[in-house]
N, C-alpha and C positions, 0 to 999 in steps of 0.2 A: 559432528552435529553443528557444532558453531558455524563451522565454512558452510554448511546447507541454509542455515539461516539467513547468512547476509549474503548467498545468491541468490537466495528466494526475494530478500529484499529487493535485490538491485533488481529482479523481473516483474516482481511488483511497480518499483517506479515508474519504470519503462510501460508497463500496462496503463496508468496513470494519464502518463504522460500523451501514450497515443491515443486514451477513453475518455477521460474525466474522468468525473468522481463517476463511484463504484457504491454499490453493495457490497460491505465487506462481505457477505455470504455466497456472491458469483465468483472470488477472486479463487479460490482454490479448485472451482472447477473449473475458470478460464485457462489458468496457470497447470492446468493437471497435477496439485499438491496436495498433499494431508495438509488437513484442515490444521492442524496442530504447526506445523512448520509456518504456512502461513500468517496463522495469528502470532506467531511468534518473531516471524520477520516483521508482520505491521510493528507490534510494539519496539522493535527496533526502531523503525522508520518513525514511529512518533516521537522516544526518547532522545534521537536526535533532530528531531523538529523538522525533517524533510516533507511531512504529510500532516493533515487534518483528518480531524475525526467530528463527526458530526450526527447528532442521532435524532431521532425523531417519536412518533408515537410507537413503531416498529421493529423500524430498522435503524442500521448505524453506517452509514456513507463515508468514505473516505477519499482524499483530494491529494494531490500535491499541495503544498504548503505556497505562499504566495511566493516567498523567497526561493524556491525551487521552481516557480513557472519563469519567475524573470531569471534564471541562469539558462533556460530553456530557450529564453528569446535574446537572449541577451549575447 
């Protein structure tokens, strides 16, 4: 299960990286994953500070982290 997580992770950044920020609630039909793996790779991705999380009256959007867009251009 762990190794599903942190490739669901690294498909996640990658989504990311080619979208922006997201609705965390499209990512698991984008990614065609159980919603449970995904939320569970995001909190990977936050506990090591690769993504932002950001919510609203609604919803909750999530980003690459800025430190993760500048390895992207960098």
């Amino acid at each position: 299960m762990k190794h599903k997580i942190g490739e669901t992770a690294g498909k996640i950044w990658m989504l990311l990286e080619a979208k922006g920020e997201l609705n965390i609630a499209q990512v698991p039909k984008l990614l065609r994953e159980k919603s449970m793996v995904v939320y569970q790779a995001v909190g990977w991705l936050a506990r090591e500070d690769k993504i932002e999380l950001r919510k609203d009256a609604t919803k909750i959007w999530i980003s690459l982290a800025e430190s993760e867009k500048r390895k992207k251009s960098g």
